[in-house]
RODO-2510 file (C-alpha; in nm, 4 decimals, decimal comma):
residues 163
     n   res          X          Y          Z
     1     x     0,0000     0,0000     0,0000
     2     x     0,1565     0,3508    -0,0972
     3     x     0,1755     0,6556     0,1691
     4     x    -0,0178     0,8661     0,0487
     5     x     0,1826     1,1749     0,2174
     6     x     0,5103     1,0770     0,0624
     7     x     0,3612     1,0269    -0,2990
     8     x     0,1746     1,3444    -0,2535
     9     x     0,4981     1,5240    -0,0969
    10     x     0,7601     1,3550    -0,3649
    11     x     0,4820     1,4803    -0,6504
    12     x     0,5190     1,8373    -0,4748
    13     x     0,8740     1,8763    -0,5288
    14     x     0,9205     1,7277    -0,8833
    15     x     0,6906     1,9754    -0,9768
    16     x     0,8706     2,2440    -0,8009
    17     x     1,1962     2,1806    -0,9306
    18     x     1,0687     2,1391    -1,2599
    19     x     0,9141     2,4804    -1,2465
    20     x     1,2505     2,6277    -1,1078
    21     x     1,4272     2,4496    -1,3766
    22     x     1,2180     2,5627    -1,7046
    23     x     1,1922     2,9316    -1,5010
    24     x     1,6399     2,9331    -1,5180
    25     x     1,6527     2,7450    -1,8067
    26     x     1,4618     3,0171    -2,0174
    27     x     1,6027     3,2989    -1,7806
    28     x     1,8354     3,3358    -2,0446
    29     x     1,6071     3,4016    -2,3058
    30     x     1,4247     3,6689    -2,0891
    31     x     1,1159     3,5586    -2,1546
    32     x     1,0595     3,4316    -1,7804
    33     x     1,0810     3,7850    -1,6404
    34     x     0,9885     4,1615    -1,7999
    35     x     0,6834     4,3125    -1,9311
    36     x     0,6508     4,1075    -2,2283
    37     x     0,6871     3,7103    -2,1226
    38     x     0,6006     3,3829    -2,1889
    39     x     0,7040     3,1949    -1,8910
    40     x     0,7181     2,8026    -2,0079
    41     x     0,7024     2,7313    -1,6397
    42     x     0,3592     2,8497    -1,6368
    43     x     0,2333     2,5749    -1,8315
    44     x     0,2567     2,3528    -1,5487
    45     x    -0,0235     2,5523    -1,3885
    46     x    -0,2423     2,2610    -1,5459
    47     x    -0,1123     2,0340    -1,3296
    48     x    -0,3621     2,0956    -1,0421
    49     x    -0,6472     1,9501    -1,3032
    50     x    -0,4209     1,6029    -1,2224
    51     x    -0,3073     1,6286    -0,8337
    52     x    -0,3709     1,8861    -0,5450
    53     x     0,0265     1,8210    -0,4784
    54     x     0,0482     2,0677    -0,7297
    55     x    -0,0563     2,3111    -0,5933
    56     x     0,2290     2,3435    -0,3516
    57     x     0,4712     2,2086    -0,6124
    58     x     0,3729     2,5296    -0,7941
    59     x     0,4017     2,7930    -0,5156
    60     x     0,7170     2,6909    -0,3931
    61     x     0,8466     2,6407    -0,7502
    62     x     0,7496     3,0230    -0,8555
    63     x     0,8531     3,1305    -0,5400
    64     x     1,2230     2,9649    -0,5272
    65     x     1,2316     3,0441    -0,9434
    66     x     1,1502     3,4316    -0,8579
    67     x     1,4117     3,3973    -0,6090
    68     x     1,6751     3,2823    -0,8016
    69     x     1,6063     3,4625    -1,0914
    70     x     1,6772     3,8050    -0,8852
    71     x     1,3319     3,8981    -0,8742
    72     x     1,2665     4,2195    -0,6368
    73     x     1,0814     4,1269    -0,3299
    74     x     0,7225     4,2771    -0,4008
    75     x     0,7129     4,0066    -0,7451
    76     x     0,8937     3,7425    -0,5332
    77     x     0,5485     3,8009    -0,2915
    78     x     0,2418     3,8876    -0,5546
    79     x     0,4111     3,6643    -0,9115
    80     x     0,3923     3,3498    -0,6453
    81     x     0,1018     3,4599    -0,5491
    82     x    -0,0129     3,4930    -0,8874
    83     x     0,0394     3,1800    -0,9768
    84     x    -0,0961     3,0089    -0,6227
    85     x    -0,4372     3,1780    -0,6909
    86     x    -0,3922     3,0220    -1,0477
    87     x    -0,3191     2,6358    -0,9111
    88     x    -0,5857     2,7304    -0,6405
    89     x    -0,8551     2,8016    -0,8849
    90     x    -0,7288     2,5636    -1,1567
    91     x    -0,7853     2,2425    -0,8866
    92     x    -1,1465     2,3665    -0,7854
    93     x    -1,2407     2,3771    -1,1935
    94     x    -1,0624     2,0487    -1,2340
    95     x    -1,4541     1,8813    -1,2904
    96     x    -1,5588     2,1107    -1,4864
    97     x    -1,4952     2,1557    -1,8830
    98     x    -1,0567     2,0922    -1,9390
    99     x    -1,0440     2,4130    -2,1334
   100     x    -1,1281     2,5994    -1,8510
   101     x    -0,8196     2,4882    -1,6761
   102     x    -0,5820     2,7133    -1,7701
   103     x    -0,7894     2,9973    -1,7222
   104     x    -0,7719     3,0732    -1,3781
   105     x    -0,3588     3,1091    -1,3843
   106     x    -0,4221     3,3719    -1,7088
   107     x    -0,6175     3,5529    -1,5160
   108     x    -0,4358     3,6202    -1,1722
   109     x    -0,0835     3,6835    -1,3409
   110     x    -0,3190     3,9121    -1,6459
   111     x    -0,4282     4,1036    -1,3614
   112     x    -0,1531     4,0791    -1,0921
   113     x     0,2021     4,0939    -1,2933
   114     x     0,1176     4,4478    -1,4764
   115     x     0,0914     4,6082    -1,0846
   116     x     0,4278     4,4723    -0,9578
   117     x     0,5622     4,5562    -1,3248
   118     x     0,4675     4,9477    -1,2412
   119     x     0,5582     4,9187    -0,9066
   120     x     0,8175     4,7021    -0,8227
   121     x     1,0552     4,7736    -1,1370
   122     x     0,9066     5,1169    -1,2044
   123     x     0,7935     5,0052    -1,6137
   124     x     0,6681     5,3121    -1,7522
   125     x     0,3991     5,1184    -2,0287
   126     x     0,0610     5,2011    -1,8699
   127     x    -0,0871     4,9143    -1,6881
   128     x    -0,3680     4,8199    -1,9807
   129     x    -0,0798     4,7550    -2,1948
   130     x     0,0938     4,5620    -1,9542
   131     x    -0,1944     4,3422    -1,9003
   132     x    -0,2283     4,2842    -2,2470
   133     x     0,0943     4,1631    -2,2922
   134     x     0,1074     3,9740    -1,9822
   135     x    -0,2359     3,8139    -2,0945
   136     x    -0,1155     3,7330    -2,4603
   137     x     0,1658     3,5304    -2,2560
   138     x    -0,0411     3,3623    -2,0458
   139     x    -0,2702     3,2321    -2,2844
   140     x     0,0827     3,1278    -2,4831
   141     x     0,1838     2,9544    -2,1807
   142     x    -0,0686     2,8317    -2,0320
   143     x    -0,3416     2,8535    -2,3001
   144     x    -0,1400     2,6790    -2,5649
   145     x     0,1571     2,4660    -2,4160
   146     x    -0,0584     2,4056    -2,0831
   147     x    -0,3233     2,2519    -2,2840
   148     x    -0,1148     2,0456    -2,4910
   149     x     0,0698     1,9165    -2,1718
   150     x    -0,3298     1,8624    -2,0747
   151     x    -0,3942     1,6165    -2,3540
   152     x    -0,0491     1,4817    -2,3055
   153     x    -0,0949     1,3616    -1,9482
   154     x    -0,4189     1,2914    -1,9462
   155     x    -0,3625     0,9741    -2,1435
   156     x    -0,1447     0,8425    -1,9005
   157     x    -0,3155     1,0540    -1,5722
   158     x    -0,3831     0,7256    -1,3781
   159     x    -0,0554     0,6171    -1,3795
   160     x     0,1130     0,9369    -1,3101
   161     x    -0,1370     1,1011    -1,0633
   162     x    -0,2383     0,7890    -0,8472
   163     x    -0,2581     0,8928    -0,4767
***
């Protein structure tokens, strides 16, 4: 018989270090940080449709990736927050249609990201512009690439996910 607590805590941290790892490995490219991004990372925010370990697997993986990737403090707090609102919301609509899955994460960074943008790295675009370009990212990341990691793991979900 498996413990559940270790499955669900091992599940945690391979998704947190794989979100750390896409967020560094495309650190370089800049398109993890700045006001126009698509953070690959992000499309593990479908991952809560699968396993509530995700959830923390997520938040501690956006907050160690912000971390390391010399965020300033204020998107350390609100982009890991961002994205734990996003796994939150994504887990509670995990019943409901799949293509609403990746909504919830759009959303919170669409609306979040553009303030700590202005405020926490002083970008001088005005905030509508920032949320449309943080919102055309989202929907790249976790839209697009989220979704197809959907279908992808969804064939083999029982397997993967069993608690």
């Amino acid at each position: 018989m498996k413990n559940k607590g270790v499955v669900f805590t091992t599940q945690a941290a391979m998704i947190a270090a794989i979100y750390v790892v896409f967020v560094q490995l495309f650190f370089r490219t800049y398109c993890s940080f700045g006001s126009v991004q698509v953070r690959i990372a992000e499309a593990l925010t479908i991952l809560p449709a699968f396993t509530p370990a995700a959830i923390p697997g997520l938040f501690v993986g956006c907050l160690i990736g912000n971390i390391l990737g010399g965020a300033m403090l204020p998107d350390i707090i609100f982009g890991t927050l961002a994205t734990l609102i996003g796994a939150v919301f994504t887990y509670i609509l995990r019943n409901q249609n799949k293509f609403l899955a990746p909504l919830p994460p759009i959303v919170a960074n669409t609306v979040i990201i553009p303030y700590v943008l202005r405020f926490a790295y002083g970008e001088a675009i005005p905030i509508p512009l920032l949320m449309l370009s943080i919102g055309i990212g989202e929907v790249i990341s976790c839209g697009v690439l989220g979704m197809i990691l959907y279908f992808t793991l969804n064939k083999y979900k029982h397997r993967l996910f069993a608690l």
